[in-house]
matplotlib code that plots the C-alpha trace (Angstrom):
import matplotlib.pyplot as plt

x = [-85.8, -84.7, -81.6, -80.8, -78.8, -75.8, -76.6, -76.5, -73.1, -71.5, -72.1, -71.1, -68.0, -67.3, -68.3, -65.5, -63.3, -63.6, -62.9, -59.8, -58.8, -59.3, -57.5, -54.8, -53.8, -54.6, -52.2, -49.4, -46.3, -42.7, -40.9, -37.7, -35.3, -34.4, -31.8, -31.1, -27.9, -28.7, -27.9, -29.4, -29.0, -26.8, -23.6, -24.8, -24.4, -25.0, -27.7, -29.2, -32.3, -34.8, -38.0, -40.2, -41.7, -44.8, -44.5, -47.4, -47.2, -44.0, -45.1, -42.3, -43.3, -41.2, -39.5, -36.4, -35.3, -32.8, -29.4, -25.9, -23.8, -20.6, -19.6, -20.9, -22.0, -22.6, -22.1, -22.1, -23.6, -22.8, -24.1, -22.3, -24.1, -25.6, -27.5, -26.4, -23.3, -24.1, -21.1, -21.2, -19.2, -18.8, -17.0, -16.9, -14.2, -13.1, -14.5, -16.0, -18.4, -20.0, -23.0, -24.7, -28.2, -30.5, -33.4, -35.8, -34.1, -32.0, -28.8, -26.0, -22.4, -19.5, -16.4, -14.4, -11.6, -10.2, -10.0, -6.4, -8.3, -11.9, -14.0, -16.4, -17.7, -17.5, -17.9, -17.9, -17.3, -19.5, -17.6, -17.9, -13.9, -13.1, -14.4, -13.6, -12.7, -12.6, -11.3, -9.8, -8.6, -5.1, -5.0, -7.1, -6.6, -8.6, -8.0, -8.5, -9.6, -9.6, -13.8, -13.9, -17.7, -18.3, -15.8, -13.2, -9.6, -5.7, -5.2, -4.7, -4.3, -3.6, -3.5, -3.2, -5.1, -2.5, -2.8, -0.9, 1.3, 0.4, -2.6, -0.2, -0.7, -4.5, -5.9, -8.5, -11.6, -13.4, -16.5, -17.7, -17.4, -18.4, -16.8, -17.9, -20.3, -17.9, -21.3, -19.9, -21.8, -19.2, -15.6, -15.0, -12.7, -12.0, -12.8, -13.4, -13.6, -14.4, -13.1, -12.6, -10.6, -11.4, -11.1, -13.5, -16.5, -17.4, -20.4, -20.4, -17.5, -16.8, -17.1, -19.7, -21.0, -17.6, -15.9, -18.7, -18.1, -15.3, -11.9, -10.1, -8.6, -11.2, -12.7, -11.6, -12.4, -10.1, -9.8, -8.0, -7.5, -8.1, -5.0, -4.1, -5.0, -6.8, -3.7, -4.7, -3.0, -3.8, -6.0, -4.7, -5.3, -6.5, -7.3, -10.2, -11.8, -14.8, -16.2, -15.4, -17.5, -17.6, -20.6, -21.2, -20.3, -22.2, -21.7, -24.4, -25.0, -23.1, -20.1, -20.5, -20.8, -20.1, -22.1, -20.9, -22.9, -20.8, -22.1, -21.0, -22.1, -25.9, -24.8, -24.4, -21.2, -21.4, -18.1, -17.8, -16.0, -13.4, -11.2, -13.2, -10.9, -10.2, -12.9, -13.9, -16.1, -19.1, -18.8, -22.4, -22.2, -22.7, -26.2, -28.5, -29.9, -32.0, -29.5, -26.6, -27.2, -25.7, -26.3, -27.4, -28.7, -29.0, -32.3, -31.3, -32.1, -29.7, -32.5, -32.7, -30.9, -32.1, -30.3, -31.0, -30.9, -30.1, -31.1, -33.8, -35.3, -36.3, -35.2, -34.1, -35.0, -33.0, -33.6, -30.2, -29.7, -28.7, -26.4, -24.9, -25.1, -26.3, -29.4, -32.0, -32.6, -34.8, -34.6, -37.8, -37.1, -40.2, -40.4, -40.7, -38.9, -38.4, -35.1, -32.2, -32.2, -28.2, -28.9, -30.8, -31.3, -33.6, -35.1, -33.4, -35.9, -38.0, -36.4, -40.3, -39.2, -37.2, -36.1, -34.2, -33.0, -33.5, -31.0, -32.5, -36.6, -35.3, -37.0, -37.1, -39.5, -40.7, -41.4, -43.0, -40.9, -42.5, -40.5, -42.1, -41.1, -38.4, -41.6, -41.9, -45.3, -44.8, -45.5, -48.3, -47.7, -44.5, -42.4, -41.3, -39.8, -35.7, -33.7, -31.3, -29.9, -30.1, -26.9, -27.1, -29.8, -29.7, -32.5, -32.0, -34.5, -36.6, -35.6, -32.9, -35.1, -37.6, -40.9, -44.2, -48.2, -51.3, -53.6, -56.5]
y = [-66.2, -66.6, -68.1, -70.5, -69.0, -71.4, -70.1, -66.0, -66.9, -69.1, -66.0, -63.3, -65.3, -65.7, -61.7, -61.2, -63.4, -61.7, -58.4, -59.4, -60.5, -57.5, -55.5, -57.9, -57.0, -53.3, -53.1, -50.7, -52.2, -51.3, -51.4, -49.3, -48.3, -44.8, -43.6, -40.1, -38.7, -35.4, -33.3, -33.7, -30.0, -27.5, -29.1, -31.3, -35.1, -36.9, -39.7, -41.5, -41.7, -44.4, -44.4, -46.3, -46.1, -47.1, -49.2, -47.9, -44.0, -43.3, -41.8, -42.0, -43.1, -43.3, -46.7, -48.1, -46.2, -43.3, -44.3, -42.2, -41.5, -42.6, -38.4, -35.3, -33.2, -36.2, -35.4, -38.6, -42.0, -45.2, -48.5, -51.9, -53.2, -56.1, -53.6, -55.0, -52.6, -48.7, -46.3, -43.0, -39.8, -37.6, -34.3, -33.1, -35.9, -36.8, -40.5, -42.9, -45.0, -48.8, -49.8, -53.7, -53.4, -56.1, -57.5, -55.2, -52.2, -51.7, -50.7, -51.7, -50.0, -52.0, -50.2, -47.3, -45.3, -42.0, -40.4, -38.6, -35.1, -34.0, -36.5, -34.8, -37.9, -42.0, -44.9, -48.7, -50.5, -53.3, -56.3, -54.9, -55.1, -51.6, -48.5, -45.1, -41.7, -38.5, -36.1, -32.9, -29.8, -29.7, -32.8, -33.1, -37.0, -40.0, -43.0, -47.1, -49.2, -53.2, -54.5, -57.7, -58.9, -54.9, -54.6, -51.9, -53.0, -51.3, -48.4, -50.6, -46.9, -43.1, -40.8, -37.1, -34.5, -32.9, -29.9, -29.4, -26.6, -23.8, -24.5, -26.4, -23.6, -23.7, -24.8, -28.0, -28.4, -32.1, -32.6, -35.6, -38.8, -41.8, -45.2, -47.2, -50.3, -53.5, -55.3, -56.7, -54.3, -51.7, -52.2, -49.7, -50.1, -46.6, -43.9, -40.1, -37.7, -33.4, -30.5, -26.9, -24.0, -22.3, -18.8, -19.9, -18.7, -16.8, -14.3, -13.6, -11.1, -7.4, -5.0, -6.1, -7.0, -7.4, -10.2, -12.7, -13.1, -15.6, -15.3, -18.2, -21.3, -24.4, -26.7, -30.5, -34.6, -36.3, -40.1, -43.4, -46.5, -49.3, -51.6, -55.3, -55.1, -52.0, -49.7, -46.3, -43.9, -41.7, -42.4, -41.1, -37.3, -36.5, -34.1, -32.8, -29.9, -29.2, -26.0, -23.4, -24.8, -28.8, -29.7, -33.3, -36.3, -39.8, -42.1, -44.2, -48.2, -49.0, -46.8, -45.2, -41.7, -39.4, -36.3, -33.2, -30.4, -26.7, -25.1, -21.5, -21.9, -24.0, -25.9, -29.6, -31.2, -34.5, -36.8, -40.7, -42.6, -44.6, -47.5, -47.6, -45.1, -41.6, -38.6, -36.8, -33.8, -33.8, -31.3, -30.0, -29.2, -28.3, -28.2, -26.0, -26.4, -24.8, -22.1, -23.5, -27.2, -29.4, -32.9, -35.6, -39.1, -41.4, -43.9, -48.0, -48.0, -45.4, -43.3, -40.1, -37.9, -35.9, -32.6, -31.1, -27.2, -25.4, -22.1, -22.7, -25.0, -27.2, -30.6, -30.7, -33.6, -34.5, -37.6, -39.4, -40.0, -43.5, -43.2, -40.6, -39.3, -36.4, -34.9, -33.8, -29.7, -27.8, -30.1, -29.1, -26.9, -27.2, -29.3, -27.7, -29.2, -27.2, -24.8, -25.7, -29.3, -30.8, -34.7, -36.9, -40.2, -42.6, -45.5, -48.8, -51.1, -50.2, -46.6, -45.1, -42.9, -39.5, -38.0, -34.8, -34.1, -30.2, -29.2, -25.6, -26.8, -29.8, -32.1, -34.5, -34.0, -37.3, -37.5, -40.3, -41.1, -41.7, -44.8, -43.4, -39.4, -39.4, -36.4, -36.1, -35.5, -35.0, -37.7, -37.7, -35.4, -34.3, -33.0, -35.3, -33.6, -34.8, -33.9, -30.8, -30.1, -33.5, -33.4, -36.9, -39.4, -42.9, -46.2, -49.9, -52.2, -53.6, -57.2, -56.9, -57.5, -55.4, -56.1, -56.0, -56.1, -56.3, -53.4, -55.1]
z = [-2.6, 1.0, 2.5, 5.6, 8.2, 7.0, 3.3, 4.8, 6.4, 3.7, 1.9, 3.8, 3.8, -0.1, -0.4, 2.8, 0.5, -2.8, -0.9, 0.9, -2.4, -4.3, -1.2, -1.6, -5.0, -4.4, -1.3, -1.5, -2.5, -2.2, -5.6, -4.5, -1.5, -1.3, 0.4, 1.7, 3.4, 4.7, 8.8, 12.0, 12.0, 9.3, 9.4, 12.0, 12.6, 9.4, 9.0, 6.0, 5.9, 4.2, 2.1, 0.8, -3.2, -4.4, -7.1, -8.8, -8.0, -6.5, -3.4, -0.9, 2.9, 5.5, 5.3, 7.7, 10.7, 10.0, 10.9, 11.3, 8.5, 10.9, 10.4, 9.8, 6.6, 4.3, 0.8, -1.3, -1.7, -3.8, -3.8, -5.3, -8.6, -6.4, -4.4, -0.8, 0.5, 0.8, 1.1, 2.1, 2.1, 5.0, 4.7, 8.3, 9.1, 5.9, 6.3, 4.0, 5.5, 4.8, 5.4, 4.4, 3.4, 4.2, 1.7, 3.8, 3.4, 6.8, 6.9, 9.3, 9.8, 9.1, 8.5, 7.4, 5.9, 6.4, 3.2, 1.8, 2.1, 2.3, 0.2, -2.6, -4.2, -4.1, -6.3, -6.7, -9.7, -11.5, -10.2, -6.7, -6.5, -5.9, -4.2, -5.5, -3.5, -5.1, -2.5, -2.4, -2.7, -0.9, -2.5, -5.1, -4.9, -6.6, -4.7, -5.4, -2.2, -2.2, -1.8, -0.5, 0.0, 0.5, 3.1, 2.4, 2.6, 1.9, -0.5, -4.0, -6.0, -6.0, -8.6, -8.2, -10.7, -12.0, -15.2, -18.0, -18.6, -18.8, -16.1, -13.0, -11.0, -10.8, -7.0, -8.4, -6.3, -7.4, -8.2, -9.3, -10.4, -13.0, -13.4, -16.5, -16.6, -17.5, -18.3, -22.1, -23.8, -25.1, -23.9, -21.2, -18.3, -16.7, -14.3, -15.0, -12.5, -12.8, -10.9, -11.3, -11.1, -7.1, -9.3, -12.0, -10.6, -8.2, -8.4, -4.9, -5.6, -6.0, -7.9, -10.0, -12.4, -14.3, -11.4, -11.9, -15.5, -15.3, -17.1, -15.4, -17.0, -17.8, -15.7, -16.6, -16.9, -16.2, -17.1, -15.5, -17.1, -14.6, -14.8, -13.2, -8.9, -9.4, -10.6, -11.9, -15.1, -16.9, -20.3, -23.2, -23.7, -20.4, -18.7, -21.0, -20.9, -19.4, -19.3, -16.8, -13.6, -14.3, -11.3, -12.0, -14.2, -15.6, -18.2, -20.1, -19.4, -22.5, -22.1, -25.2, -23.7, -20.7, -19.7, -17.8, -16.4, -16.6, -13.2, -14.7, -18.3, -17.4, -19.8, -20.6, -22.0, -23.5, -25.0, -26.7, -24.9, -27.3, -27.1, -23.4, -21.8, -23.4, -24.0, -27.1, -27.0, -29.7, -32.0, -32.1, -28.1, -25.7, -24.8, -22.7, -19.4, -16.7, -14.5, -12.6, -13.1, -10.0, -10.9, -13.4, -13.8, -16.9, -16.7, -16.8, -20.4, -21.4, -23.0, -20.7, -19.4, -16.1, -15.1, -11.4, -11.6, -8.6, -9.4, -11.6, -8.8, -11.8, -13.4, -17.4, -19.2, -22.7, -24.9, -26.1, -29.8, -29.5, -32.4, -31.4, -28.0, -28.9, -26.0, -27.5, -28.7, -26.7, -23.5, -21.1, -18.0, -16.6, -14.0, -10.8, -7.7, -4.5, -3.4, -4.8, -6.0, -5.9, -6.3, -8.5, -9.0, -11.3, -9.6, -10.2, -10.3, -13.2, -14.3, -13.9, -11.2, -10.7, -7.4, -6.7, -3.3, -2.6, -0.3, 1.0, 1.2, 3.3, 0.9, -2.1, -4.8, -7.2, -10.6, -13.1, -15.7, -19.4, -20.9, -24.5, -24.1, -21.2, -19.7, -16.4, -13.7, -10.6, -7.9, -5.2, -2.4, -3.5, -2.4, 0.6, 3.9, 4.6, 7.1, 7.2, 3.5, 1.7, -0.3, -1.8, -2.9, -4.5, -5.0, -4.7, -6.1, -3.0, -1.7, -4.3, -7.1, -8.4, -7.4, -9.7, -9.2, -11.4, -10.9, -10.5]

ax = plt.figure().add_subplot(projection="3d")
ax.plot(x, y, z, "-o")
ax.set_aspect("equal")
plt.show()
């Protein structure tokens, strides 16, 4: 059968069509935001860095251009529930920094504080009211600031860590920091915070081998109900303890319970939270992980729990018992990241994805999440290159929403 001229072309057209369509729906599409704070150079100028994910294999690119972290040695990032103010923690001048995030991912400096002493860690809570700045040592200080649309305003709180007798003496360094989801779920409507003893560990030391096995007080939680205007006190029965080397600290979506990595013991700690404010330990805890853990992140649903091991150069990854709280025995180790991993996040839009920040490879390595088994694979091309020593990582759901496509 042969075709007009008109017919060839009409044709040609329709097959160009069909293509362009199938292209279309094949195109790479940005499901997540990820932010990096990391050095221009070892304790350099700070800068946070963007990426782009792939919604379908979450492969990072190179997304928005890298802009300063308003001081140097970053250490810390938090976003506000509505995904659309950034704030960042910068050691080097003690300064906590905001940024607005646009729908396409670029971030623009607003304003900032000076901290009461050298900030370790930063948080917002749900309603976007607050911001929260764990600093320290010399003070060891968690501190309350006004939000108002993401702007930070006046000092609303301060509370100092203080010990018990017979520990008052001990120098605290902070660590981290959690404040519960008030989402109606579970009632919950308090901050916790971790931080050691500077003698509890320290296997650089002489002699050895006998100075690196630690004999110094506990390391310790400590927990603040969140009162009228923002005012902090103590919850009941805290501080708790928390191991020797308490590294890192999150609590699940429904406030039920609060995890704590021990740095010193590679172990993970894990409490209910009752009444919404005070700490229990579980009894049958606490649980191992890979060597020297550093961080941890729970995934949206509540399900998983993911465990950055610094010397292991490996993530952990333990399944919750929704009933109760208790991570799952014999937790895998096995999933290689690059030198020394010290940040992790799950992706917000979907929880499929995993990134740990590896602060001496200069890179970020990406896992796939499976929603059935909480296992992880590694991403395409992982790991992804940084800038000098990522310290801190964290996602935002792209255009503020998450974003889906059909494979076709």
């Amino acid at each position: 059968m042969k075709f007009s001229k008109l017919s060839q072309l009409l044709l040609v057209s329709a097959i160009g069509l069909i293509v362009a369509t199938l292209l279309t729906s094949c195109e790479i599409v940005t499901i997540d935001y990820v932010f990096v704070a990391s050095s221009v150079s070892v304790g350099g100028a700070g800068q946070i860095q963007t990426y782009d994910t792939d919604s379908r294999s979450g492969a990072l690119r190179t997304g928005q251009p890298t802009v300063p972290s308003g001081g140097t040695v970053p250490v810390s990032l938090a976003v506000d529930s509505v995904y659309q103010n950034l704030y960042v923690a910068n050691q080097g001048n003690s300064t906590v920094v905001h940024f607005a995030i646009a729908g396409n991912g670029v971030l623009t400096q607003k304003d900032s504080i000076t901290a009461a002493s050298v900030p370790v860690g930063v948080a917002v809570n749900t309603a976007g009211t607050f911001l929260y700045v764990l600093s320290g040592p010399n003070p060891s200080v968690l501190t309350a600031y006004a939000l108002s649309n993401g702007a930070i305003g006046s000092q609303v709180s301060q509370q100092t860590l203080v010990l018990p007798s017979p520990y008052e003496s001990d120098l605290l360094v902070p660590t981290g920091i959690t404040v519960l989801v008030n989402n109606g779920i579970e009632t919950g409507n308090a901050v916790f915070v971790t931080a050691y003893d500077q003698s509890a560990y320290n296997p650089g030391c002489t002699p050895q081998p006998t100075c690196a096995s630690s004999t110094a007080n506990p390391g310790w939680a400590f927990g603040y109900t969140i009162g009228s205007g923002g005012a902090l006190s103590a919850s009941s029965g805290s501080p708790y303890e928390a191991g020797v080397k308490p590294s890192a600290i999150v609590s699940t979506p429904t406030n039920e319970y609060v995890y704590v990595t021990d740095f010193a013991d590679s172990e993970l700690i894990a409490y209910s939270v009752r009444d919404g404010v005070s700490l229990y330990p579980l009894i049958n805890g606490p649980f191992k992980t890979g060597n020297l853990p550093t961080a941890l992140a729970i995934d949206p649903r509540g399900k998983y729990i993911y465990v950055a091991n610094s010397e292991s150069n490996s993530v952990s990854n333990f399944t919750i018992d929704l009933a109760t709280g208790t991570p799952s025995a014999g937790a895998s180790t096995n999933n290689a990241t690059s030198t020394d991993p010290v940040a992790i996040t799950v992706d917000a839009a979907v929880g499929t994805f995993v990134y740990a920040a590896n602060n001496e490879n200069n890179s970020i390595s990406g896992f796939i999440l499976n929603a059935n088994t909480g296992l992880l694979t590694s991403t395409q091309a992982s790991p992804y290159p940084t800038g000098s020593g990522p310290t801190a990582v964290i996602t935002i759901p792209a255009g503020n929403h998450a974003v889906q496509t059909v494979n076709p």
